[in-house]
N, C-alpha and C positions, 0 to 999 in steps of 0.2 A: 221196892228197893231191897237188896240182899247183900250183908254184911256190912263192917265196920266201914269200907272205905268206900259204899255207896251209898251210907249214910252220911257222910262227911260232907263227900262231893255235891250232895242231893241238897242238903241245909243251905248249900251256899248257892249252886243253880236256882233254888224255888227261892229265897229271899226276894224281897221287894228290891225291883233295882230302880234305876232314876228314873223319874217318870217323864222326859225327855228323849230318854232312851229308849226306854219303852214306847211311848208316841210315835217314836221316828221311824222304830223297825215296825212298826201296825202301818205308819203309809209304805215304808216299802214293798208289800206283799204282792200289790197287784204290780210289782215290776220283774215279777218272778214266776215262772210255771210251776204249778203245784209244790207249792214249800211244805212244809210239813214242821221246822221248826228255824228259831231265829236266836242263836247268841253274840249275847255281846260281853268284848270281853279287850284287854288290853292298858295302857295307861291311864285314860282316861275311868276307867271304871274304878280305879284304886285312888285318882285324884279329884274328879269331876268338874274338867278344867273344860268347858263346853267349845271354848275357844280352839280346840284343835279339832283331829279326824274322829269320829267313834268309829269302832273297830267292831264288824260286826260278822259273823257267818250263820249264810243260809240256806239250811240243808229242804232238799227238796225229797220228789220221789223219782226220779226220772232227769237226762241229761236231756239236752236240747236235740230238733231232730237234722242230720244233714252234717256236713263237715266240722261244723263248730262241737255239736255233740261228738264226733270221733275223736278230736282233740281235749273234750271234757275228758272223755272214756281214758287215753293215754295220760294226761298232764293235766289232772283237775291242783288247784280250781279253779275257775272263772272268777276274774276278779273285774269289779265295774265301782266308780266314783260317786254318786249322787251329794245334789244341794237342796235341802229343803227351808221354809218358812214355818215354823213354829211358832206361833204367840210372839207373832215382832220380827224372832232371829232366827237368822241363817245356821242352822244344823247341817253340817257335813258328813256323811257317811262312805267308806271303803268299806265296801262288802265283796267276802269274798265265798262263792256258791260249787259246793259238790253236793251228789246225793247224802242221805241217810247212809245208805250203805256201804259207801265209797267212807264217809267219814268211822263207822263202826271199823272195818276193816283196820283203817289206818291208826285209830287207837290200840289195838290189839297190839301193832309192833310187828306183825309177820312181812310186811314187807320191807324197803328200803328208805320207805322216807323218814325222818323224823319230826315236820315241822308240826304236825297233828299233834303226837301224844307230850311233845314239847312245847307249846303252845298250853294246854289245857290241862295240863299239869298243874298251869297258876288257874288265880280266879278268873270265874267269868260268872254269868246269869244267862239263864234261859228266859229271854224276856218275851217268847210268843211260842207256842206247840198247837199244832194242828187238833190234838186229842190229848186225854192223861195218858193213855198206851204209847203215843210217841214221847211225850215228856217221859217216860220212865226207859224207852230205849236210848233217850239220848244220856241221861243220869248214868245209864250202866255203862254207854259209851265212854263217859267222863271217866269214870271208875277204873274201865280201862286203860284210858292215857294214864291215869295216875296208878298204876301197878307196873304196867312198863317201864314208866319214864322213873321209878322207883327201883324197880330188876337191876338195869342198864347203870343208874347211881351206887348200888353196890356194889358193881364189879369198877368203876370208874372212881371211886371214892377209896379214902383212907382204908386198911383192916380193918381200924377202930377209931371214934373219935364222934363227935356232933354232929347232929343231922344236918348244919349246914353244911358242914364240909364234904357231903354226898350231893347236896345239890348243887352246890357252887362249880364243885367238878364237873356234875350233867351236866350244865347250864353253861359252860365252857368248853368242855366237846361238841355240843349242838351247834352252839355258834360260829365255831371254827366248822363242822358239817354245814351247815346253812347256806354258809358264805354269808352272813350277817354281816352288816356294816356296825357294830354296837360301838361304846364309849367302853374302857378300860373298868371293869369295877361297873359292870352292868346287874349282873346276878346279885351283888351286894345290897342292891336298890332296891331290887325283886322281892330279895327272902327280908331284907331289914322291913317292908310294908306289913308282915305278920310272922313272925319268927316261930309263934308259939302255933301258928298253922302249919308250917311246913313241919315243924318235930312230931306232930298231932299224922299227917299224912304218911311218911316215910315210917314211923311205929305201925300206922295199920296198914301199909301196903305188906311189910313184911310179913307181919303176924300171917297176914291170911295168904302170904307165899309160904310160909313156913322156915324165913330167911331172917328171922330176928334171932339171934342166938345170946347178944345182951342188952339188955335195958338198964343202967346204972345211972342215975343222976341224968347232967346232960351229954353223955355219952352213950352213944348203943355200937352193936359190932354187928355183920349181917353174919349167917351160918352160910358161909361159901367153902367147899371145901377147893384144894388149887386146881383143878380138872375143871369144875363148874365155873370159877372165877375166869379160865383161860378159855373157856367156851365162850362165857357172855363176852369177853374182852375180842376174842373173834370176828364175833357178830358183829361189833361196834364198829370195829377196825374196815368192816366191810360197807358200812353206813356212811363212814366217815369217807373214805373213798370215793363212794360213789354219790353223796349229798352235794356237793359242787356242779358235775356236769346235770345233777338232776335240775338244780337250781338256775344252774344258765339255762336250759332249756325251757325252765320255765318263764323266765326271763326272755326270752324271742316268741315266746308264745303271746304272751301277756304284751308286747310289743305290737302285735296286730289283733289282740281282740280286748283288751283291756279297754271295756266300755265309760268315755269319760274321761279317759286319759291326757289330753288335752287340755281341760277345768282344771282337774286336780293337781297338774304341772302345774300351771297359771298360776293356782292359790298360792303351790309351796315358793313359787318365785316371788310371789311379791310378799309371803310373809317371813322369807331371809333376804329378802334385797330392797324392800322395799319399792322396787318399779313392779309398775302393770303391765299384764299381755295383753294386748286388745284379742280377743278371741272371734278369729273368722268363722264363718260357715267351711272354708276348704278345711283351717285350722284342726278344726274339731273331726273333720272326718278323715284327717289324715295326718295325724300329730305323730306320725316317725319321719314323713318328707317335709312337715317343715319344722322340723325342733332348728336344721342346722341354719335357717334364715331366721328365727326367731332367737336362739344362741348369737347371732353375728349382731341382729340390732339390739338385742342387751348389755353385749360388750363394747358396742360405741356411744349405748344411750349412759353405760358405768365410768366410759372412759370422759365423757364432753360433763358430764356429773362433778367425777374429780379431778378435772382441770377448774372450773368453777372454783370448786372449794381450795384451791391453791391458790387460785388467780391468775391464770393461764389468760 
């Protein structure tokens, strides 16, 4: 690891993380071709509430072969559900799979997507690497989301003022790019879990950009002169644009190969509604033709529910 902010990033990747999580991503290796590394990263790693999804990404060496791999190659990444039994409980995992290189790329910022180096800008852990050599390209990978997703908060943040109000901005733009479904005052929740982290990351992203021109108290200012500021604001503008139909597309993508996607509907149904889906064999293999006969007997099994509770 090389410099200030692939030190940062590195202490908090190699940390010990939950050793459930770690467990869970060791069985899912053999449901993957050549992985090479396993992060986990998301709410639950800042709250370790086991009761929900873990959130994990699994960088291999290589996409799959045949049509599904040319759609890795355009619109990574493959995203599949698994349920596993751990010591008693049921472990749920959303993992979602691009190469190494696919993911190093995307950290960088030189193309259009943003959900990479915004994503892993926050914490995560490397809870599995195939070798030290690949744990340290993903480290520097990190480094990278966190130099960008810090660039892009200079030009999108105050002149001057707290490091949060750089990220609150990025973390506001993103989400309108993303097409994120978030609650009001999302970003708030994010930076309030470690404040004195994110001031700690945004000081060394600049330094070693050469983009910190104050440090006073809890205020810093970046060195943008107005040409660079309306360059980076550019680029964004071009992000921002084009992050929606990236996201719907990934969205009809993830609609025919999102592996599992029929469970993991199931789960989230019945833990905001409390009804079951009985889950068929057709169900599971073809959870886009029957979401709308499984929608129809939901909303008559909700409506004969609260007639009941009226007294109907």
């Amino acid at each position: 690891m090389s410099g200030a902010v692939a030190s940062l990033v590195g202490e908090e990747l190699l940390a010990p993380a939950p050793p459930q999580a770690v467990a869970l991503a060791t069985r899912l290796l053999d449901r993957f071709e050549a992985p090479l590394a396993v992060l986990f990263y998301g709410s639950i790693l800042r709250t370790g509430d086991l009761d929900g999804v873990l959130d994990f990404y699994v960088l291999t060496e290589g996409v799959r072969p045949g049509l599904r791999g040319l759609a890795t190659r355009l619109l990574w990444p493959d995203v599949s559900y698994h349920e596993l039994e751990l010591d008693g409980q049921v472990l749920r995992a959303k993992v979602a799979t691009m190469t190494l290189a696919q993911f190093q790329a995307a950290t960088r910022g030189r193309g259009i997507d943003t959900t990479i180096w915004a994503r892993f800008v926050q914490p995560a852990g490397l809870v599995w690497s195939a070798s030290p050599a690949v744990a340290g390209q993903v480290v520097e990978a990190v480094a990278d989301a966190a130099r960008t997703a810090a660039r892009f908060a200079a030009a999108l943040g105050p002149s001057e003022g707290p490091p949060a109000a750089y990220w609150s901005a990025l973390f506001q733009e993103t989400y309108a790019a993303e097409f994120r479904v978030e609650k009001g005052g999302r970003e708030r929740s994010i930076l309030a879990f470690d404040v004195a982290r994110y001031y700690r990351l945004l000081v060394a992203c600049w330094r070693e950009d050469g983009l910190l021109d104050l440090e006073a108290g809890d205020s810093v200012r970046p060195a943008l002169d107005p040409a660079e500021r309306r360059r980076i604001q550019a680029a964004w503008r071009l992000r921002r644009r084009m992050g929606r139909p990236l996201n719907y597309a990934r969205l009809v993508k993830a609609a025919f190969t999102f592996d599992g996607a029929a469970r993991y509907a199931a789960w989230k149904i019945e833990r905001h509604t409390g009804m079951a889906v009985a889950l068929t064999p057709w169900r599971e293999r073809h959870p886009v033709l029957a979401a709308p006969g499984v929608l129809w007997r939901l909303w008559r099994q909700r409506q004969a529910r609260d007639g009941v509770k009226k007294g109907v």
